[in-house]
N, C-alpha and C positions, 0 to 999 in steps of 0.2 A: 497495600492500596497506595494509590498516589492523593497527594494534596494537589488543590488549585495554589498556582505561583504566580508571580509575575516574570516569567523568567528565567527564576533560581533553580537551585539542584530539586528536581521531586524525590520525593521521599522512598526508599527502598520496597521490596516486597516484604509485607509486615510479617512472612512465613521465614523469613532470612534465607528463601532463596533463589541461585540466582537470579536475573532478569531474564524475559525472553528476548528484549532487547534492549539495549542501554546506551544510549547518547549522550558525549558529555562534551558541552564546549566546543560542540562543530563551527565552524568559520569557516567562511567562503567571501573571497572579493573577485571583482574581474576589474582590473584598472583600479580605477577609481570607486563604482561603485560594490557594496558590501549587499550580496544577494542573501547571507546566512550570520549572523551573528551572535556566536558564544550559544547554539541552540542546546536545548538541555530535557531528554522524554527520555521515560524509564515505562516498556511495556512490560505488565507480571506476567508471568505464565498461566498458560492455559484464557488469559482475556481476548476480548474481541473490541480493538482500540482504533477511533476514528482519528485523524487528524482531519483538522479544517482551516481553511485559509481562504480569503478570494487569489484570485489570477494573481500572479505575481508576488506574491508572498513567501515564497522560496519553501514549496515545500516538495518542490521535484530536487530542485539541487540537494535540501537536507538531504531527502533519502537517496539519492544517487550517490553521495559521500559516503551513509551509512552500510548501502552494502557493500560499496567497494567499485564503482562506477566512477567516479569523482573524487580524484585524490583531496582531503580537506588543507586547509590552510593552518588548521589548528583545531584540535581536541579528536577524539575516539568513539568506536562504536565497537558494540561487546554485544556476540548473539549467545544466550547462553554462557556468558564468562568466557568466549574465545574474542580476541579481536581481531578485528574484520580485517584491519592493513597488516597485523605482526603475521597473524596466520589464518592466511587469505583462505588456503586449499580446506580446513578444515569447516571453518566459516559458511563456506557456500556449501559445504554437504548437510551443513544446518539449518537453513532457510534454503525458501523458493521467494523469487520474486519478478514480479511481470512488470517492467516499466512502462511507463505512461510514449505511448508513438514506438513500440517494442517492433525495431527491423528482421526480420525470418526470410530465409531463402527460398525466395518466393516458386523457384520451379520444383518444388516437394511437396507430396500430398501432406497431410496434418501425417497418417500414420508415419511414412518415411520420415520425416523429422521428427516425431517422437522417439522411431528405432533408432535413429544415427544417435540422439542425443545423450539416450540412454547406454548407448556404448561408452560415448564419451565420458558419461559418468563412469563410466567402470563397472556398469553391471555386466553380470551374465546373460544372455541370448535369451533363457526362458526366462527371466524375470522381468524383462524389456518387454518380450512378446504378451505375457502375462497380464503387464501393467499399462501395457499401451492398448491391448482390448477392453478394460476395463473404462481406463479414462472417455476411450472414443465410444462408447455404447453412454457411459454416465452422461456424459457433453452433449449425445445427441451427434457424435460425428464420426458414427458407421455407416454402414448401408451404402449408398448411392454416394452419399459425398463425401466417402473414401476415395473415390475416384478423381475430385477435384483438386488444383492445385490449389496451393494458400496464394499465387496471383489471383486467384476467381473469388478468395472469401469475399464476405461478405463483412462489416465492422464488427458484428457481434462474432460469429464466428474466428474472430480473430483473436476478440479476447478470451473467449472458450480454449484454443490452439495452445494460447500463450498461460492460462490456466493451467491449462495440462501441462506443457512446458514446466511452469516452477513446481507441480507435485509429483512430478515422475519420479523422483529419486527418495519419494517419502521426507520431508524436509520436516520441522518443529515448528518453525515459523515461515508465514507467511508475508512480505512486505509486497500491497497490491498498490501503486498508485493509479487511481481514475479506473476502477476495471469496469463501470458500468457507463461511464460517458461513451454516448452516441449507440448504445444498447436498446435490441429491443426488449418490450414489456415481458415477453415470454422467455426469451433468452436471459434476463437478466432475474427474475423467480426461480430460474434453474440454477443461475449461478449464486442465488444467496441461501437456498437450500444445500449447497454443497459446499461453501463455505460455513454455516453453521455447524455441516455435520464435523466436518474438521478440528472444529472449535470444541464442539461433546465429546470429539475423540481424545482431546487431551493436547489440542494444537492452538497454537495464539496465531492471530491473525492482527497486522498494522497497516488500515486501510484509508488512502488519502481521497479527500473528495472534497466538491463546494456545497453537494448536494446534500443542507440540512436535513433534510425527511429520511433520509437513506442513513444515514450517519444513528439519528434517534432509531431507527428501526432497528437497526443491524447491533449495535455497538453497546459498551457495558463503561469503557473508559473514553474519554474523547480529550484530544488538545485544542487548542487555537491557537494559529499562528498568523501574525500580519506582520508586516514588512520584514522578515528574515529573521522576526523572532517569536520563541514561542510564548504568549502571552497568557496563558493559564493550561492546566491539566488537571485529570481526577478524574474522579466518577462522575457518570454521566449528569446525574440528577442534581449534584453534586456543582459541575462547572454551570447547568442551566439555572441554579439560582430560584426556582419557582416559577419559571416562564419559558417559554419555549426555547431552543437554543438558539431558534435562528434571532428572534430577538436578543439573548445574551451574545451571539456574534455579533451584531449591528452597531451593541452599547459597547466591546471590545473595541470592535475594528473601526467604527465610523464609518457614515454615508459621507460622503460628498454631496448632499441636497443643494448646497448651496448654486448653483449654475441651473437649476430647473428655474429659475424665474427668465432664464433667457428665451425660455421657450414658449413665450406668448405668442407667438404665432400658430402656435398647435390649439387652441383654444375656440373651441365655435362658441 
């Protein structure tokens, strides 16, 4: 299990082993400003781990360092005890991950880009054909909108696509950032029933959002992170303290109230 920090190293998995994913000392600047600083999240295996942050708090850069999208400035990411920069190829056969605004080749139906991709991984023809029927009946995208390209999805659709995308190859870990922003109410009960199931089957899942209520639903460990650092971790119940999370983020991260008294004009 992990401890809440300020910061610091969290603490190992208390089974000794090893992490499903493990972050140590990430940094990131551009110029002048520091988008990530010295970040430090240890997911166990087999957990279902929210990170939280508002806008700008650097938790698309973290993970975009972490899987290997964004070279870091300083420190390591280890999926499974592999590092994600020494040994990239093995790494990504270890995790799937759906970035947040994830670009696809918009003139291919969802299945033709699942079959290309799955080549690309190195599978066999029937285990592609196999795995890509499976996903596109689970997703809800057989039938008729096999026929469509991914120019025609639709936003939810998209993340469903990009779902499938990072579990075609059977990965351990899953790192989702935002997979339900801008999702509809139906689409997005489909995709957290299919991520649970993934999580019983013995798979960790590391999922970014601002979306407190979805975080408490979903999740067993949760971080916070505000301005490019991470400012607690642990179990859920755990970092909420006796009150909701969204209020234990608010008392973290701080509101900015102060500038609502300018807004007396909105006042009948």
């Amino acid at each position: 299990m992990q401890k809440e920090s300020d910061g610091g190293a969290p603490t190992p998995a208390a089974d000794g082993q090893a992490a499903a994913f493990e972050l140590v000392g990430l940094r990131k600047t551009f110029g002048t400003y520091e988008a990530v600083g010295q970040a430090d999240l240890t997911v166990a295996p087999g957990s279902f781990f929210g990170l939280v942050g508002p806008n700008g708090a650097g938790k698309t850069t973290m993970l975009s360092m972490a899987v290997g999208l964004l070279r870091p400035d300083a420190g390591h990411a280890k999926v499974f005890g592999t590092d994600v920069w020494k040994e990239p190829e093995r790494a990504k056969e270890l995790m799937g991950v759906l970035p947040d605004g994830l670009a696809m080749p918009e003139q291919l139906t969802g299945r033709e880009l699942l079959s290309y991709l799955g080549q690309l991984r190195g599978l066999d023809k029937a285990t592609v054909a196999g795995r890509v029927d499976e996903l596109l009946a689970v997703l809800e995208l057989s039938g008729d909108t096999e026929r469509t390209l991914i120019l025609d999805y639709s936003t939810g659709m998209r993340k469903k696509i990009g779902l499938a995308v990072a579990l075609l190859h059977g990965p351990r870990l899953l790192v989702l950032d935002e997979p339900f922003e801008a999702v509809d109410p139906v689409a997005a009960a489909m995709l957290k029933r299919l991520l649970k199931r993934f999580v019983a089957g013995g798979g960790s899942v590391l999922l970014s959002s601002h979306v407190m209520a979805l975080v408490e639903q979903m999740c067993d460990t949760v971080a916070v992170m505000a301005k490019g650092n991470v400012v607690a971790q642990g179990p859920l119940d755990q970092v909420r303290g006796g009150v909701s999370l969204e209020e234990r983020f608010v008392e973290l991260v701080g509101v900015g109230a102060e500038n609502e008294e300018g807004l007396s004009w909105l006042a009948r």
